[in-house]
N, C-alpha and C positions, 0 to 999 in steps of 0.2 A: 158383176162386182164394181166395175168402173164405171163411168160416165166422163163422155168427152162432149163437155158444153159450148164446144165454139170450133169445126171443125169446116172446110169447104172439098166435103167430098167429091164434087166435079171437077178440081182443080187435082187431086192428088194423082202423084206418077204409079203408073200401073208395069212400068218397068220388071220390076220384082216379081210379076204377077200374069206375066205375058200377056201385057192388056185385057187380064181379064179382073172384071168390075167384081164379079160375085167370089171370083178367090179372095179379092185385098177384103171383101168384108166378113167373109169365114175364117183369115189370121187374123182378123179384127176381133169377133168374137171367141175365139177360140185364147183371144190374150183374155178373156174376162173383160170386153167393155160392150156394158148390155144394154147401153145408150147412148145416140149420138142427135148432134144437134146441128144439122147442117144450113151452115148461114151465106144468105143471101148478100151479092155487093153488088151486085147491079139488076134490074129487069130485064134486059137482051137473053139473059144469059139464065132467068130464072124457069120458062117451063122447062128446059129441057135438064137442069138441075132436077128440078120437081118429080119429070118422069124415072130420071135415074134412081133415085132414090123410093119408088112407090112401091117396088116389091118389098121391102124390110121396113119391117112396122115399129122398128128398135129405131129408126131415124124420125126426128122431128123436123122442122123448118121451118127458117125466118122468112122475112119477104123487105128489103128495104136497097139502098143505094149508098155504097162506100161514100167518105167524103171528097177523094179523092178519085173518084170515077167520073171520068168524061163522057157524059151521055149528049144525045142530039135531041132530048128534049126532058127538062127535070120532072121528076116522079112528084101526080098530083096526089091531093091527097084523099080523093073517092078512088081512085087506081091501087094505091098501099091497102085502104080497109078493103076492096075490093076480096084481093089476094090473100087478105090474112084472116076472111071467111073458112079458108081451106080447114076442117078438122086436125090436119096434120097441121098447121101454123102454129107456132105458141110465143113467137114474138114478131116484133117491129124493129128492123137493122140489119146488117150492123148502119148503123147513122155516128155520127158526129162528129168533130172535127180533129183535121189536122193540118197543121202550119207548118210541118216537116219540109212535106212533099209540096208542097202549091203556096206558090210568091204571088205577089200583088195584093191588089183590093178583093177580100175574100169576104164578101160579103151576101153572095151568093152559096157557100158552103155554110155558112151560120142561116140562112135561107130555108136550105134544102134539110138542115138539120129541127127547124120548126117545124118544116111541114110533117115532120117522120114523128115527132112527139105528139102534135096534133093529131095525126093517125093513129098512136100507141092509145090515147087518151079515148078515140072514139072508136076504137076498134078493141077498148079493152083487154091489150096485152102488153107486156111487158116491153120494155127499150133494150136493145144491146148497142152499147157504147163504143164507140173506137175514141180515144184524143190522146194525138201525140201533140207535143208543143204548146199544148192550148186547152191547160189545167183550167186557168180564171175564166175564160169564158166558157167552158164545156159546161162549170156547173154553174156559175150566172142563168144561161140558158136554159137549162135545166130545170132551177128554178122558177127562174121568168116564167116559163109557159107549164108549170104545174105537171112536170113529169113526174111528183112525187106522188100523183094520182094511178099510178100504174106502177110507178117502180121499175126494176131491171136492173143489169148488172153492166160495172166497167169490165169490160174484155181486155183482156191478154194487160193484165194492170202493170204499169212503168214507173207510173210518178210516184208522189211521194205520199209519206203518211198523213199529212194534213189535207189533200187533194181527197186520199181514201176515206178519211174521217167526214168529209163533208158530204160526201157520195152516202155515206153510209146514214148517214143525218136527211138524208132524203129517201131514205129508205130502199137504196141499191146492194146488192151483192157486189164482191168484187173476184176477180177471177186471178188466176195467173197461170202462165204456162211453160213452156220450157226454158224461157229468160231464166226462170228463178234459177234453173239449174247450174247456170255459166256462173264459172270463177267469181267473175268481177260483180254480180248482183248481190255483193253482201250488205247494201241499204237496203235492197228491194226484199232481201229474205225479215230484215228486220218487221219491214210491214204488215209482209205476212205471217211474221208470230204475231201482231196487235191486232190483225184483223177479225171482229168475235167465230166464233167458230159458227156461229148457225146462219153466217153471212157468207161465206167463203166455198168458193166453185175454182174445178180446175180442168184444164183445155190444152189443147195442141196446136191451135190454129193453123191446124195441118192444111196446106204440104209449105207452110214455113215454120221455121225458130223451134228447130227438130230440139230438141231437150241432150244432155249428156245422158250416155257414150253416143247418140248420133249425130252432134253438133254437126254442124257444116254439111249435113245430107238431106237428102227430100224427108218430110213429114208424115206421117199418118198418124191413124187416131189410136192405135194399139201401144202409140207412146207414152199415153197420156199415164200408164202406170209408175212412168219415171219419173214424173209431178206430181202425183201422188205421194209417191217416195220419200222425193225432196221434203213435201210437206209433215210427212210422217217425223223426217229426221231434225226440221226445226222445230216439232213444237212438242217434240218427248212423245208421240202416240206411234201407236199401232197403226202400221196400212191396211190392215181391216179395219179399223175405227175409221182412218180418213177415206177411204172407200164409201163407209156406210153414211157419214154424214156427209160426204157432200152431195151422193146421189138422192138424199134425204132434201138437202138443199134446193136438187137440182128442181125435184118434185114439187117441193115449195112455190119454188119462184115460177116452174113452168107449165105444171099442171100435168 
């Protein structure tokens, strides 16, 4: 029923689950989420990602380098298309920038964000976006180097509705996740009633930014139905309708 489009299953807490991996994804499915899209933030960390996730054929996976990741040497870009030969791959990311977390001369993060669309572009799959801080140049960039030849989507979206409208103008999806649910996102819900509906994907970015009634607790991807939810209750639909169309979407964008 569900779809959870941007989730880092090797990061999520198995607490709940007495460390075991194949319980938390049987209450996963067992919530109704019949697709998950487990994204890559850094290479160190991606075969053994990979291996986790190889018995369940309901998981997809990225292959890229957060903006914000500290590697000891930056990912080229025959190493990215290399990775995202894998059948199971259906994008490039998450990539792009943030000015939140990392001061100084970032020019090296706008860098490493070329090389990941350069890859998207020759590896023929879609972009997942991260930008906190850094709306004007996320899509400047974007532009610049012809990501609208693949497309992709803003993950876990924050900004604002003219940020989204240009994204969308480059032909991105835009996601949102359990942000929308907190009190205070009464902009960010506004965006996502203007955002068109055959554009629009929704995520956990589990095991952070757990959705209500879990605020302030670890994340998984069986939350993703309270974003759903949310979505249902801003824009007048049925959470079967927003179920069907976004894993509709999700199909769209990810193949």
């Amino acid at each position: 029923m569900w779809v959870d489009s941007h989730c880092h299953l090797d990061r999520v807490g198995l607490g709940p689950y007495d460390g075991d991996f194949a319980r938390m994804m049987q209450a996963t499915s067992e919530a109704g989420v019949t697709r998950l899209l487990c994204v890559s933030i850094d290479l160190a960390h991606y075969g053994p990602m990979r291996r986790l996730v190889d018995p369940y054929s309901q998981v997809d996976v990225s292959v890229g380098v957060h903006p914000n990741e500290e590697v000891e040497s930056e990912p080229r870009l025959e190493q990215l298309v290399e990775l995202a030969s894998d059948p199971r791959n259906v994008a490039i990311g998450e990539t792009g920038l943030d000015y939140y977390r990392s001061n100084g001369d970032l020019e090296w993060q706008r860098e490493r964000f070329r090389t990941h669309i350069a890859a998207a572009r020759e590896a023929g799959k879609p972009l997942i976006i991260h930008s906190r801080d850094a709306r004007d140049d996320t899509i400047r960039i974007l532009a610049q180097e012809g990501a609208n030849q693949v497309g992709g989507v803003l993950h876990c979206f924050t900004e604002t509705w003219e940020m989204a409208r240009k994204g969308l103008e480059l032909g991105f999806y835009v996601s949102f996740s359990g942000i929308l649910t907190f009190k205070n996102a009464t902009d960010l819900r506004e965006v996502a009633k203007r955002v068109p509906l055959d554009r629009l994907l929704i995520e956990t970015d589990s095991p952070y930014l757990a959705p209500v009634p879990h605020r302030g607790k670890p994340n998984e991807p069986r939350f993703v139905a309270h974003v759903g939810a949310c979505i249902a209750e801003i824009r007048g639909m049925d959470r079967r309708e927003v179920a069907a169309v976004t894993q509709e979407n999700y199909r769209r964008l990810f193949g």
